[in-house]
Jmol script that loads the backbone (N, CA, C; Angstrom):
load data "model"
ATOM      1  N   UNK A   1      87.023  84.803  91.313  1.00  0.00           N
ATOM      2  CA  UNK A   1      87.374  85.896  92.206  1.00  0.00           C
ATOM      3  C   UNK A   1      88.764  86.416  91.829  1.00  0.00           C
ATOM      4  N   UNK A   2      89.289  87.516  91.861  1.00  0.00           N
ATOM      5  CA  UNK A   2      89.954  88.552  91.062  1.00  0.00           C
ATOM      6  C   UNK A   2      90.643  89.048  92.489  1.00  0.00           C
ATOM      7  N   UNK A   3      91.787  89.310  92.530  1.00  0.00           N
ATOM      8  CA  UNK A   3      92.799  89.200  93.812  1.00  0.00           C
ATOM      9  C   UNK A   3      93.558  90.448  93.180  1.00  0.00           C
ATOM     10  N   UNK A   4      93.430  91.553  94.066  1.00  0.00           N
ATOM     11  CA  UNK A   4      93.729  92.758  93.873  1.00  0.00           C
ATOM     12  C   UNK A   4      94.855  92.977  94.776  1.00  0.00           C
ATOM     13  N   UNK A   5      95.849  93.609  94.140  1.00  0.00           N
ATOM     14  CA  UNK A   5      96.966  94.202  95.513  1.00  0.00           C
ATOM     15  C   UNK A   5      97.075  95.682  95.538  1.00  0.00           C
ATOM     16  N   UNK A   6      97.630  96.241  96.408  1.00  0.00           N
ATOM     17  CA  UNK A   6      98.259  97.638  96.831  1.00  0.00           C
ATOM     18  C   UNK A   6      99.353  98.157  96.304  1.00  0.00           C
ATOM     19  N   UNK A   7      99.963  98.711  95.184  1.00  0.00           N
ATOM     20  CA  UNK A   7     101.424  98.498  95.125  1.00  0.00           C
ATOM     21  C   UNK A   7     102.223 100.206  95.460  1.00  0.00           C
ATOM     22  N   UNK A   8     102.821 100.355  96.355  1.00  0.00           N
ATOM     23  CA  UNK A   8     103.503 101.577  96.934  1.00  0.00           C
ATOM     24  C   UNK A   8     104.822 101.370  96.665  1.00  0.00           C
ATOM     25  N   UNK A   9     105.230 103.119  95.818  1.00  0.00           N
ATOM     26  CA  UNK A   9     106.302 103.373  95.407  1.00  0.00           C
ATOM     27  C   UNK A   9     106.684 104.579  95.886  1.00  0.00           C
ATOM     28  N   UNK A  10     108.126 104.624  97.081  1.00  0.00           N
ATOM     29  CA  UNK A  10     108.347 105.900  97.835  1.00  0.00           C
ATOM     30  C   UNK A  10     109.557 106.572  97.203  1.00  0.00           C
ATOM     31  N   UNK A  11     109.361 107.611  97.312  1.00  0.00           N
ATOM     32  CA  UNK A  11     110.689 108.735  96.249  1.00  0.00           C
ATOM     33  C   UNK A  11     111.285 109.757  97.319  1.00  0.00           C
ATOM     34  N   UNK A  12     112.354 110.103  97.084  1.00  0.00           N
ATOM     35  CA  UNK A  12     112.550 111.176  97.820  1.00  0.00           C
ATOM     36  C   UNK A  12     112.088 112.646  96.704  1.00  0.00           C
ATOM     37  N   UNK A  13     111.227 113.363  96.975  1.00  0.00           N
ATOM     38  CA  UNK A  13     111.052 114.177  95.958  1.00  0.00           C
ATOM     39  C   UNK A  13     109.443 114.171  94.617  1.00  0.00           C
ATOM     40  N   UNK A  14     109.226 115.214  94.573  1.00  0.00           N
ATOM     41  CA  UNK A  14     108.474 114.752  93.619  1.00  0.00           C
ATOM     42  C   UNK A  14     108.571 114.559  92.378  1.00  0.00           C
ATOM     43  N   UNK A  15     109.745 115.240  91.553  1.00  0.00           N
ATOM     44  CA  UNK A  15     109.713 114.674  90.568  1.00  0.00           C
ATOM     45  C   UNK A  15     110.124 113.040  90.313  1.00  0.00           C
ATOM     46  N   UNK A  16     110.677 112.351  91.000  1.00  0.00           N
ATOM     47  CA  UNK A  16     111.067 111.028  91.407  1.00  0.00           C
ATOM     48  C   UNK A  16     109.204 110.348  90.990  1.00  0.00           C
ATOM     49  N   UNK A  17     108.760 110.906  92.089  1.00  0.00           N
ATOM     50  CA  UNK A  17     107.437 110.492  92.177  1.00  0.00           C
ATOM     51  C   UNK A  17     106.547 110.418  90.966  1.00  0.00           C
ATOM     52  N   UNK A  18     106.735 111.594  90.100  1.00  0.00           N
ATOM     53  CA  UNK A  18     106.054 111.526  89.005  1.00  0.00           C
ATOM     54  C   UNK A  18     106.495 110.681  87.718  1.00  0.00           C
ATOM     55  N   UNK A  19     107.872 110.445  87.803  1.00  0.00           N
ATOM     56  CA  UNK A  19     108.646 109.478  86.745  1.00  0.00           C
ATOM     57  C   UNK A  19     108.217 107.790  87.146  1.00  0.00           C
ATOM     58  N   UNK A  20     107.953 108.116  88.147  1.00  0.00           N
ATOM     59  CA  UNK A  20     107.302 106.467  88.796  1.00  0.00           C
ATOM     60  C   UNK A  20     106.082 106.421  88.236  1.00  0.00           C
ATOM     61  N   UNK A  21     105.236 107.210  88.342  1.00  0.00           N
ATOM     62  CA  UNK A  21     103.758 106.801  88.661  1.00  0.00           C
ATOM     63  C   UNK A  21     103.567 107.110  86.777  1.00  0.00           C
ATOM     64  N   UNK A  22     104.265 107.721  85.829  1.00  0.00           N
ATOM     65  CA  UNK A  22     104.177 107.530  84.980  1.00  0.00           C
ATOM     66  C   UNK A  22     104.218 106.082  83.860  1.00  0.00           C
ATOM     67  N   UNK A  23     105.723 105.755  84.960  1.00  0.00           N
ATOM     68  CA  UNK A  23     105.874 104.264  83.906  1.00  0.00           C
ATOM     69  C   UNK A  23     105.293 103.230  84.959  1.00  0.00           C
ATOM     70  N   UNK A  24     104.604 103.237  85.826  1.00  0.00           N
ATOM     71  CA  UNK A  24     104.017 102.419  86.394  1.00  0.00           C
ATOM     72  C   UNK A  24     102.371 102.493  85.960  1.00  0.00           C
ATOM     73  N   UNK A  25     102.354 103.060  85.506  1.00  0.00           N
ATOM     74  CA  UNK A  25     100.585 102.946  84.568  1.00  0.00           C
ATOM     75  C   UNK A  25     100.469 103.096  83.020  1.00  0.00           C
ATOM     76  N   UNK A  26     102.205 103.338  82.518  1.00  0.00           N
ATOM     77  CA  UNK A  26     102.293 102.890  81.172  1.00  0.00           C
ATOM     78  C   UNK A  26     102.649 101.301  80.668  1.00  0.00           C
ATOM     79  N   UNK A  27     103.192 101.038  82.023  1.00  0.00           N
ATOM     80  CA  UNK A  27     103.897  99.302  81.904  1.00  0.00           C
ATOM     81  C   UNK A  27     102.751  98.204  82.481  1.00  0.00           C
ATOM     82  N   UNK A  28     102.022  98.475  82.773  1.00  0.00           N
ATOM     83  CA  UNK A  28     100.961  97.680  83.474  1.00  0.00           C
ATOM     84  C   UNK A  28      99.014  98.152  83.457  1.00  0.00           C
ATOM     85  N   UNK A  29      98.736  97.151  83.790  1.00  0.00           N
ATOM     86  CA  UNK A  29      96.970  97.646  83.838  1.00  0.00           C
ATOM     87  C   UNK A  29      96.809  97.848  85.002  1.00  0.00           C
ATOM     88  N   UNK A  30      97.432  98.631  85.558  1.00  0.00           N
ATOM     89  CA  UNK A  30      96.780  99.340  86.862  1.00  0.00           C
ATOM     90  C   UNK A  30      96.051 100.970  87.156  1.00  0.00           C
ATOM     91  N   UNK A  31      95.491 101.151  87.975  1.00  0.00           N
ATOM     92  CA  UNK A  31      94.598 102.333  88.570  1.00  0.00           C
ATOM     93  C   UNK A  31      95.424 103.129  89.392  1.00  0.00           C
ATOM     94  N   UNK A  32      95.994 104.303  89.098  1.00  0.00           N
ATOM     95  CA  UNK A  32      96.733 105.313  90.235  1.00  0.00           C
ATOM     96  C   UNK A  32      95.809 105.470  91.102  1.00  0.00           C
ATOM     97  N   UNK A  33      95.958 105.645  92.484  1.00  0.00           N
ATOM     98  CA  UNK A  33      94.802 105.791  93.451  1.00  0.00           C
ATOM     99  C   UNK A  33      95.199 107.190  93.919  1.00  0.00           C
ATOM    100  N   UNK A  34      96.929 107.433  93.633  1.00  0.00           N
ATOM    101  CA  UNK A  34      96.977 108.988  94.177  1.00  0.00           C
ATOM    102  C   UNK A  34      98.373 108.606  94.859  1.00  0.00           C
ATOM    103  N   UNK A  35      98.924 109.803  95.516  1.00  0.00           N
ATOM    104  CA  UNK A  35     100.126 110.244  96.028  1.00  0.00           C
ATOM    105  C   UNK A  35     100.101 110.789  97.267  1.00  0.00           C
ATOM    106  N   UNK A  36     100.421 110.220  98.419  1.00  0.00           N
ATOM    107  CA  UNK A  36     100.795 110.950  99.673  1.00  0.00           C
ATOM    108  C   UNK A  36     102.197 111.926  99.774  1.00  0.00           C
ATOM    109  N   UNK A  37     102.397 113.157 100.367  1.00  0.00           N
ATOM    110  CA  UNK A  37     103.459 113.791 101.076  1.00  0.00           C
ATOM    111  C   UNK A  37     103.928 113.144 102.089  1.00  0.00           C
ATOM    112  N   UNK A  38     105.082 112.381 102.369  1.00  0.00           N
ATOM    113  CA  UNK A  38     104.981 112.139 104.001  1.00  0.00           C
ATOM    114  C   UNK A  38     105.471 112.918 104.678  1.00  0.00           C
ATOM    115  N   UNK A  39     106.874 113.818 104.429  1.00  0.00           N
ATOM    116  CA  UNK A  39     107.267 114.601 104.969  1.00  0.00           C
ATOM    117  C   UNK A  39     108.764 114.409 104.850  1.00  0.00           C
ATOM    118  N   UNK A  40     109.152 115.220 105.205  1.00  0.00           N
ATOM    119  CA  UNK A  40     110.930 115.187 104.619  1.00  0.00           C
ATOM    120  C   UNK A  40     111.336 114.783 102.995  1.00  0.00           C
ATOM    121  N   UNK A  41     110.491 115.683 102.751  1.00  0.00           N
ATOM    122  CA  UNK A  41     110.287 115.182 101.194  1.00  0.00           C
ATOM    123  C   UNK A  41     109.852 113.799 100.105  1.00  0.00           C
ATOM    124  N   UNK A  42     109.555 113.308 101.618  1.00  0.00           N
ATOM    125  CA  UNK A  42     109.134 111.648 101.067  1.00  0.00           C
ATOM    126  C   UNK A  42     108.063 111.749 100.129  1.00  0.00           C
ATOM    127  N   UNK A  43     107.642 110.452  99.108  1.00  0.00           N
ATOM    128  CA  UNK A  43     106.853 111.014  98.324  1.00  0.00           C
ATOM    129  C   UNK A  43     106.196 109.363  98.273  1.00  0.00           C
ATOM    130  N   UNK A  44     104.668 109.073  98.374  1.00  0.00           N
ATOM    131  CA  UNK A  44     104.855 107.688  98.265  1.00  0.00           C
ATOM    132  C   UNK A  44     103.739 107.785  97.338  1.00  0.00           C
ATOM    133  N   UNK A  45     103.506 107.035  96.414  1.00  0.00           N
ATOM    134  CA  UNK A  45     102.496 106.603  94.689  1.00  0.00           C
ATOM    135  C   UNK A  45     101.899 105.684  94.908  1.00  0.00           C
ATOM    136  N   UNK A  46     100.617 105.499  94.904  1.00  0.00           N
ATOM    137  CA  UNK A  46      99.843 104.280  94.897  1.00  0.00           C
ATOM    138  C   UNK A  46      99.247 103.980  94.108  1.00  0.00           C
ATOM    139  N   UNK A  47      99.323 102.432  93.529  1.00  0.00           N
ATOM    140  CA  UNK A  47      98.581 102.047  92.847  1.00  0.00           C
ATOM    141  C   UNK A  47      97.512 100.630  92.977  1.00  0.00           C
ATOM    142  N   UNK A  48      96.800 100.385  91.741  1.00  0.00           N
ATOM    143  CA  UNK A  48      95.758  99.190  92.427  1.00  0.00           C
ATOM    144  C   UNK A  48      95.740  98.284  91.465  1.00  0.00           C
ATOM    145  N   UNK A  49      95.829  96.860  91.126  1.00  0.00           N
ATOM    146  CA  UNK A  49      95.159  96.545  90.325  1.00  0.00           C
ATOM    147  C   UNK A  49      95.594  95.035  90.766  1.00  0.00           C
ATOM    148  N   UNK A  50      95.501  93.830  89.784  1.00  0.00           N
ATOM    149  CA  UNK A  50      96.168  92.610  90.087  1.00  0.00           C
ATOM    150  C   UNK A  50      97.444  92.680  90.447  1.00  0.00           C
ATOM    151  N   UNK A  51      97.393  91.201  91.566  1.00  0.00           N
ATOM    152  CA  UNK A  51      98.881  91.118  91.443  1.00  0.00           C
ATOM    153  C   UNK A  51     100.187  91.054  90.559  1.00  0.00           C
ATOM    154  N   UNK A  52     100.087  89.999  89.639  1.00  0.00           N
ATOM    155  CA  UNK A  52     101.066  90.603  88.432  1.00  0.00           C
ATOM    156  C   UNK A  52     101.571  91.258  87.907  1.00  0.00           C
ATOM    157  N   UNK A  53      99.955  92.318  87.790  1.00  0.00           N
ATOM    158  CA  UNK A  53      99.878  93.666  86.971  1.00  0.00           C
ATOM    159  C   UNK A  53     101.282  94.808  88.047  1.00  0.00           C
ATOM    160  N   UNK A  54     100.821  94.368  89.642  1.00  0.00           N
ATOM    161  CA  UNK A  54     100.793  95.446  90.154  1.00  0.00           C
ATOM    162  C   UNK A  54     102.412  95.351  90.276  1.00  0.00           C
ATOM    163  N   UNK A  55     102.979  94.270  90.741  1.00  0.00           N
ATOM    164  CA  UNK A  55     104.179  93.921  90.816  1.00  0.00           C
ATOM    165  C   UNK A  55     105.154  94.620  89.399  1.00  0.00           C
ATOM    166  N   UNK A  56     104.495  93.933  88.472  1.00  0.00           N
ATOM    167  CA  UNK A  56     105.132  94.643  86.892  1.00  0.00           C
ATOM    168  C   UNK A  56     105.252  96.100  87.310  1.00  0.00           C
ATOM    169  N   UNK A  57     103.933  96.951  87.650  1.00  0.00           N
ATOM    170  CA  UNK A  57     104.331  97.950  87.855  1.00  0.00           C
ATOM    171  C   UNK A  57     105.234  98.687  88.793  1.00  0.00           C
ATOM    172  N   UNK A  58     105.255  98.145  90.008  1.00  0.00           N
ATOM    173  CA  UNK A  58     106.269  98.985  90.895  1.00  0.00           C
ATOM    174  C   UNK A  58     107.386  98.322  90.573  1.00  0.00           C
ATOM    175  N   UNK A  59     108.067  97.516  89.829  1.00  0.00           N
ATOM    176  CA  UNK A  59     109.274  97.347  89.256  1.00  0.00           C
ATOM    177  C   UNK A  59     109.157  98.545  88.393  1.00  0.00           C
ATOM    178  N   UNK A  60     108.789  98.584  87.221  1.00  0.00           N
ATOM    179  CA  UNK A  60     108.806  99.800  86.362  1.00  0.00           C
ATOM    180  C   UNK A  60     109.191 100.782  87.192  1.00  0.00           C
ATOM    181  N   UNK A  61     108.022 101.477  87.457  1.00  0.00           N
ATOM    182  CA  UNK A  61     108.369 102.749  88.813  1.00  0.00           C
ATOM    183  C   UNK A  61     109.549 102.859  89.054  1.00  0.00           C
ATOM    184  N   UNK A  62     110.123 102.086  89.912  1.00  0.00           N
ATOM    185  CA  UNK A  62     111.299 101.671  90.662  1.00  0.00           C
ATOM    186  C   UNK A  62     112.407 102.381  90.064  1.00  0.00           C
ATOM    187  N   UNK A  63     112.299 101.249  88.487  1.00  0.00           N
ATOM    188  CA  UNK A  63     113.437 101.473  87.952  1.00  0.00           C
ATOM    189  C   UNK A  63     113.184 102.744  87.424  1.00  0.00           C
ATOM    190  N   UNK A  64     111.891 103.608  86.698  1.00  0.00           N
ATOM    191  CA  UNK A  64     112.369 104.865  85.999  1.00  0.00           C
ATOM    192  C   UNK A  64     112.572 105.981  87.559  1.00  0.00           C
ATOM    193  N   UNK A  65     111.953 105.834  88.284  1.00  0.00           N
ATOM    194  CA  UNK A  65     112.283 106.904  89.663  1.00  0.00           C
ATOM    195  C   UNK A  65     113.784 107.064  90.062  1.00  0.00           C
ATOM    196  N   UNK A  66     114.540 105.727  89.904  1.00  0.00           N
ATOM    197  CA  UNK A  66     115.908 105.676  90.465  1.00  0.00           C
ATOM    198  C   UNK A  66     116.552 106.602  89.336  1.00  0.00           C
ATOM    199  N   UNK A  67     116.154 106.874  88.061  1.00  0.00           N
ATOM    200  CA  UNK A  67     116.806 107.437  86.728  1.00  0.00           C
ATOM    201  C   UNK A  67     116.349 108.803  87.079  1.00  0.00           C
ATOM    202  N   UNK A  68     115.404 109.400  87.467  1.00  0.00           N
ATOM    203  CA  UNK A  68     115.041 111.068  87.798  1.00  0.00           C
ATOM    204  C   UNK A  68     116.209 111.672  89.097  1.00  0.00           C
TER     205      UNK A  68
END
end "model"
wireframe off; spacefill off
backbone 0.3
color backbone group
């Protein structure tokens, strides 16, 4: 059995958002599931896959979003 997580990455902005969700599915084997608006320009990225995977990725994210 194969243990899947959620991994959410929030930006202020979208280009923030898109520098995330880029190196977060170039650094890892995960599935973008998509991007919510929340409002006040919030921007939150979701992704799916193992835990490891998913963790690796919203570090990535993290760090290239804080650089946009």
């Amino acid at each position: 059995m194969v243990k899947e997580a959620l991994g959410m990455l929030e930006t202020i902005g979208l280009v923030g958002a898109i520098e995330g969700a880029d190196a977060m599915v170039k650094s890892a084997n995960v599935v973008l599931l998509g991007y919510e608006k929340i409002g006040s320009g919030f921007v939150t990225v979701m992704v799916r896959g193992d835990v490891g995977a998913v963790k690796a990725a919203t570090d990535a994210g993290a760090a290239a979003a804080s650089k946009a």
